[in-house]
N, C-alpha and C positions, 0 to 999 in steps of 0.2 A: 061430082059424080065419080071424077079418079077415086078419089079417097071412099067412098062407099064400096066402090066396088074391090076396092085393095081389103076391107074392113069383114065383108063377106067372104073374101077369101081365107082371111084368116080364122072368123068364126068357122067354115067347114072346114078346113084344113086341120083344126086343132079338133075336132070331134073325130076324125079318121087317124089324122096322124099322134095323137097324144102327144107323145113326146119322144121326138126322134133324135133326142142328143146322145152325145157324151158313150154311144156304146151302152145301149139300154137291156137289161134281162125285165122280165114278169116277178117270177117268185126266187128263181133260183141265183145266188151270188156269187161271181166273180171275182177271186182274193188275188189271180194273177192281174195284173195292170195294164200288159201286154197281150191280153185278151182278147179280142173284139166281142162285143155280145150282140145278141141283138135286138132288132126294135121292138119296145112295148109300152104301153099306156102308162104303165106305170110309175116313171120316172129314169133319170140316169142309175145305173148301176153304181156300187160306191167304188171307193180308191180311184176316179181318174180326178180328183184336187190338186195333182200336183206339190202333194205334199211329198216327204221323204219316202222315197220305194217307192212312189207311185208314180203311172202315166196321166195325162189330160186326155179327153176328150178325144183331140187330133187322133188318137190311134183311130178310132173311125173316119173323124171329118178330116181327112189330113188335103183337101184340095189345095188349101193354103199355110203357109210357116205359122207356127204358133207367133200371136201378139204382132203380125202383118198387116191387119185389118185398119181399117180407120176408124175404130171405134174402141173399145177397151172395159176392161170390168173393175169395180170401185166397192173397196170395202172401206164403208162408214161408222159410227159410233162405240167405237175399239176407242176405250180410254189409254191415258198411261199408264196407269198403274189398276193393281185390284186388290180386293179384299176376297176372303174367304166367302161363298155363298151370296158372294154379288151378284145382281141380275144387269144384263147389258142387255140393252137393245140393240141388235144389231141391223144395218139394212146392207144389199148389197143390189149393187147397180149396174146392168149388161146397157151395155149402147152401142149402138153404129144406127148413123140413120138412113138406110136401104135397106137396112134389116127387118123383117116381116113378121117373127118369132122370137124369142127369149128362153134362158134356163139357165141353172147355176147349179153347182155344189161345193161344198164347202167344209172343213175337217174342223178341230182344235189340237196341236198338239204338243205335247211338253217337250223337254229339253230330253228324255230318255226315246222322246217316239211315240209313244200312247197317247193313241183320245184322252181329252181331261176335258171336266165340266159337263153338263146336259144342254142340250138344243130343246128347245119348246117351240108349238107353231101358235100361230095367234086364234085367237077366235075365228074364226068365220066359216059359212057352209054355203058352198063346197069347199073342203081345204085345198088353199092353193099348193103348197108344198107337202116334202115328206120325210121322216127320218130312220135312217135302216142302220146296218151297224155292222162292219167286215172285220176282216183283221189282215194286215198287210207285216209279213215279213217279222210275227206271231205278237206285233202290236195291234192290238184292239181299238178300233175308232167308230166316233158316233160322225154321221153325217147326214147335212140337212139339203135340200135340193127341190128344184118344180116338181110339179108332176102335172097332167095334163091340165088340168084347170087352170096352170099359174104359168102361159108360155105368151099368152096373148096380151101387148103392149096395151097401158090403158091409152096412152100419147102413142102415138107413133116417134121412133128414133130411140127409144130405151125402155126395161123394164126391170123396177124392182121390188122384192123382196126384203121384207121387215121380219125378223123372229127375235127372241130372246136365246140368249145364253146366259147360264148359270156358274158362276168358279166356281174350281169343287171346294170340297170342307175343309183342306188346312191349302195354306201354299203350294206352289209347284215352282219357284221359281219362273222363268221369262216360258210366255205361253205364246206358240205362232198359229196364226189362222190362216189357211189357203185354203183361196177359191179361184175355180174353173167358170168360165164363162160361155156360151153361143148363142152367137149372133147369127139366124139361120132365115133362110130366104122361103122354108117351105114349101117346100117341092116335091115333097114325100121321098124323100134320098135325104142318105147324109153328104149330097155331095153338095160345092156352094156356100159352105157355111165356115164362118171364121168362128175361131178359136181365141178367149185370152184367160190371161192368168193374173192372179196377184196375190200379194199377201200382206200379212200386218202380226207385230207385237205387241203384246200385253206385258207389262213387268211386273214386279214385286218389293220396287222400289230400291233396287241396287244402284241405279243413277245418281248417288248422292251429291257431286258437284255438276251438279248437270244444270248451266245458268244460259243456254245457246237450243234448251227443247229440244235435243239429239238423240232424246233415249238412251243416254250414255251420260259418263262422268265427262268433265270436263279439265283437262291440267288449268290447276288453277293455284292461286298462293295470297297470305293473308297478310300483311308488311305489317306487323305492331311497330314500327316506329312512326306509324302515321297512320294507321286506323284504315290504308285501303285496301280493298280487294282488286285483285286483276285475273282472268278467265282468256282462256284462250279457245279456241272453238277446233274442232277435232282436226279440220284439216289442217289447220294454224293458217286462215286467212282472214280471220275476224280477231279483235283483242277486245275486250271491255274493262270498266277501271269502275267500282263505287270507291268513292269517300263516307262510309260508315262509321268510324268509328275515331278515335283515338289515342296516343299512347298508354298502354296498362291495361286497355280493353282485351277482353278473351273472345275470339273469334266463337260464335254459333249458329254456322247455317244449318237451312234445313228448309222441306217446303211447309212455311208458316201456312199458306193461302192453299192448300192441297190441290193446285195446278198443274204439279209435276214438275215444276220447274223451281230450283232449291235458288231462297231465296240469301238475299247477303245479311247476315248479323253479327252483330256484337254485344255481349255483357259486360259492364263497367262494374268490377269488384266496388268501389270505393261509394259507391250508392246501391248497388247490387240493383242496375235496372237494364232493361235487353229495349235493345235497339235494333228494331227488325226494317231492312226495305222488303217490302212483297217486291215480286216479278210485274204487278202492276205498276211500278214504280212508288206507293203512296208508303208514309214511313208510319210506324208506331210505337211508340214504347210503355212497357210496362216495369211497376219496380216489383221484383219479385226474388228475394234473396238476400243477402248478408254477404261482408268480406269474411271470405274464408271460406265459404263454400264453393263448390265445385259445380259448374255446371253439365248437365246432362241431358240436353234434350233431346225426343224422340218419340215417335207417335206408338204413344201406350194405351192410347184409347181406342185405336182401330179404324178412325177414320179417314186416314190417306193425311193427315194433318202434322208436324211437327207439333209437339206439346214442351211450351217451357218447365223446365224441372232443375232440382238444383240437391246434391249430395253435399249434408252436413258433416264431414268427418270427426267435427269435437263432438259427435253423438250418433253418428252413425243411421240420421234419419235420413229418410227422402221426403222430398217434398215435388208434388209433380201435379201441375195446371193442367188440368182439361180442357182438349180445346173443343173438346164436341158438347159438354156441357157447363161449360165454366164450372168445375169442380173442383177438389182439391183433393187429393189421393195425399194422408202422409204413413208413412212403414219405415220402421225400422228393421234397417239390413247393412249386417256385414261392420267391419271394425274402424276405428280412424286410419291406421296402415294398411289396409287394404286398396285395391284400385279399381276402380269403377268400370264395368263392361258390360251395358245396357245393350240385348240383341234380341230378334227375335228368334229364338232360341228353336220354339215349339212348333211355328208355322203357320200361328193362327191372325197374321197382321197386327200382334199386339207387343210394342218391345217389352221383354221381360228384365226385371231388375237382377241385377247379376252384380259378382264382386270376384277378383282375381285376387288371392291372398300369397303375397309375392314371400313369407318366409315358410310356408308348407306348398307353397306350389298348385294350391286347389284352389278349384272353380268353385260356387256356389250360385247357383241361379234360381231363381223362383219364379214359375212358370203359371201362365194366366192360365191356361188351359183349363187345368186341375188344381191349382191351386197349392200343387204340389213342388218340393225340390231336388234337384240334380245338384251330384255332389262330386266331383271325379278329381285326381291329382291328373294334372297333365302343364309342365313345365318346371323351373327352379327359379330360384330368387333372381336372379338376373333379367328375367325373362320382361319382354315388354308385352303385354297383351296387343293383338290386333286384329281382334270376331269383326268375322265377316261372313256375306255366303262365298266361298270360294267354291261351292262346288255346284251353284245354278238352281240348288232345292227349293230357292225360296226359304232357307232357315239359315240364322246364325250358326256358323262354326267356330266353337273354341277354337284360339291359334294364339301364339307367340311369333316375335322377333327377337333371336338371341344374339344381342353385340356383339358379343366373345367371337363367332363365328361368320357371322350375318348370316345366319341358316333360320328361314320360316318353320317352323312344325303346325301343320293344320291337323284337327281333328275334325275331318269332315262327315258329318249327321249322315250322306249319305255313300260316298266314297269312301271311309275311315281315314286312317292318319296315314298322312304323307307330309312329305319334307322337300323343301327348297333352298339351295345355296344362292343367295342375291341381294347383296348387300353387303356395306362395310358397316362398322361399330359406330360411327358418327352419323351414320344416313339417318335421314328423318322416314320412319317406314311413311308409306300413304296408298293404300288399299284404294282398288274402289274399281268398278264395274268403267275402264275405258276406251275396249272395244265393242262394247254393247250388246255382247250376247248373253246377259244375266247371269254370269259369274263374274264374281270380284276377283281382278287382276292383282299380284305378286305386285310392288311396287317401294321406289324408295327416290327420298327428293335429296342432292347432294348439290349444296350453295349455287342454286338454280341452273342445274340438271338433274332432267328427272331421268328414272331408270324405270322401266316398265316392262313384268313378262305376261302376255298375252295368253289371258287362258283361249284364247278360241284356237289360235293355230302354235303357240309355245314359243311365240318368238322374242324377241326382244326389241324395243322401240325406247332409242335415246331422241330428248328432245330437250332443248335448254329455255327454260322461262322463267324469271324473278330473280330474284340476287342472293346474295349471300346473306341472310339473316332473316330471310322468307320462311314463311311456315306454308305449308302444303295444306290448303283447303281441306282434303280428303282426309288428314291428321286429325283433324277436328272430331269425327266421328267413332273413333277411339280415343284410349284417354292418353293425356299432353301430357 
């Protein structure tokens, strides 16, 4: 009888009160944060996600501390990584169980601040939810959230929420989603009601030594005098060790099983066959190649996969396995002196075949896109190629490490060129996303100390792992 009678109260209460969260307008939108709106059927007002510039909710319900409650809000089906025009199912889950009511909202947004991607609602009639579109601090964002119909728990103790999101058309680099939650007692007042928050990343696949599922690269180093790999885990309180390979083996990791999590490999020139562990732990090898060629793997096909591929330099072909359809792509690109710089240049999750031509100093890239090529001088014969995104876009950026100096030059796709002094002439450069906020960090490995400048706050982080004749896992994904 408790429960019927708790069950009626909610069905009338959500026909009177619609939807009393978060600081609610009818028609008119609220772009300050620090607002208060007020009550209406129609859903929360946007910008209280808690996203950057923005307030939560609490500016209304503030009876209690944001994330004080004993309950909390859950965002699920957020993969690691994406493609271009992916669709995601997302759900998202408010709980505390004395709570009577439910509702949520929730942003996407890029590394610059803007909405990125499209919110869809699902079929159903009535719609439970709804999507309106502000602009906070003259960034433009799409937002999805209840609305009266979607506040009433089917269970008692939590309620959620299923939509689709859509990536947009090329890359964006690392993408964040915040969502606002309450947990509200129904009382026709905002007062009573807890408030929480959360959030989650999408990447673009910058994580390339990433063997500990951290969202981040991992310091890691490849020992050719015995075929193992060692990984260190961010905070340096985990180590792990494969035995992969053997002496003469060329290290090629990468995520073979598109889990997100880069598995350990090696190619053996002297039969020319790749010897991959998945992150499942099961091993496979395939022969695909010849001595004397170069390997290059990298997911050209677009499916979140590592593709074995391998540059002929006595002709100047490629040869590159599809892992999405066992196919065989082969093109001829670029000269035997040339150096191999496969990235994804364009932004469309497809690595583009590229060649760094170390006695004129020019890029050549050939871009899935369009089908077309980019042609630029940007460095001198010295120079060691090392594309990456260093600048979060989600696109490869031409860059050198110049020995002479140890001065980085990036040409960053959306920054432009800037330059970094870090480095001596003997460091082994080793790029790679490993504070994990989707730009590739400045980086260099000296006889196991690494030297690492942090794009997220510019600082620097020494840290000493492998010995003296180690190669830098991260090395691998530019050319050796």
């Amino acid at each position: 009888m408790k429960s019927s009678r708790l069950r009626n109260r909610v069905l009338k209460s959500a026909a009177i009160l619609g939807a009393i969260f978060f600081g609610i307008v009818g028609v008119s939108v609220s772009t300050e944060f620090n607002e208060p709106a007020s009550a209406s059927s129609s859903g929360p007002s946007p910008s209280f996600s808690g996203a950057p510039g923005e307030g939560t909710c609490i500016v209304c319900h503030g009876d209690f501390e944001l994330n004080s409650g004993t309950g909390g809000v859950v965002i699920s089906g957020l993969p690691r990584n994406y493609v271009p025009g992916q669709e995601v199912e997302v759900t998202v889950t408010v709980s505390q169980s004395d709570a009577v009511v439910y509702g949520f909202q929730m942003t996407a947004v890029n590394g610059l601040g803007d909405g990125t991607g499209e919110f869809s609602l699902p079929a159903g009639d009535p719609a439970e939810m709804l999507i309106v579109n502000s602009s906070v601090e003259g960034h433009d964002r799409e937002y999805i959230s209840h609305n009266a119909n979607g506040i009433t728990p089917v269970e008692f103790g939590s309620r959620s929420w299923t939509f689709t999101w859509t990536a947009p058309a090329l890359r964006q680099g690392k993408i964040d989603f915040f969502t606002a939650g309450n947990a509200a007692n129904s009382d026709l007042s905002t007062s009573g009601d807890n408030i929480y928050t959360s959030a989650g990343s999408i990447f673009s696949g910058t994580a390339i030594s990433n063997f500990f599922d951290e969202q981040r690269s991992n310091i890691a180093v490849y020992r050719p005098s015995t075929g193992v790999m060692y990984a260190l885990n961010s905070n340096g309180s985990q180590a792990t060790s494969a035995d992969i390979g053997q002496p003469g083996d060329r290290q090629v990791p990468g995520d073979y099983d598109g889990d997100g999590i880069t598995d350990h490999a090696v190619w053996r020139p002297s039969n020319g066959t790749w010897y991959v562990r998945l992150s499942s732990g099961s091993v496979i090898s395939a022969p695909f190649g010849m001595e004397g060629d170069i390997p290059v793997p990298a997911d050209y096909d677009g499916d979140l996969k590592t593709d074995m591929a391998i540059w002929r330099p006595s002709s100047g072909y490629w040869y590159i396995y599809r892992s999405s359809d066992i196919g065989l792509d082969i093109r001829h690109f670029g000269l035997g002196t040339d150096i191999v710089t496969p990235g994804d240049y364009d932004g469309d999750a497809k690595a583009d075949i590229a060649v760094f031509r170390p006695s004129t100093g020019v890029w050549y890239i050939w871009r899935t896109t369009d089908q077309g090529y980019s042609i630029f001088q940007f460095g001198i014969g010295e120079d060691r190629p090392v594309q990456a995104d260093f600048d979060g876009d989600g696109r490869t950026d031409a860059a050198i490490f110049r020995p002479s100096t140890g001065t980085w030059w990036i040409n960053g796709s959306s920054r432009g060129v800037f330059a970094a002094q870090f480095g001596l002439s003997s460091d082994v450069p080793a790029p790679a996303d490993y504070d994990g906020d989707g730009s590739t960090d400045i980086a260099v490995y000296r006889n196991g100390t690494w030297y690492i400048l942090r794009s997220s706050d510019q600082t620097a982080r020494i840290s000493s792992f492998g010995s003296a004749g180690d190669i830098p896992v991260a090395s691998a994904f530019i050319a050796q």
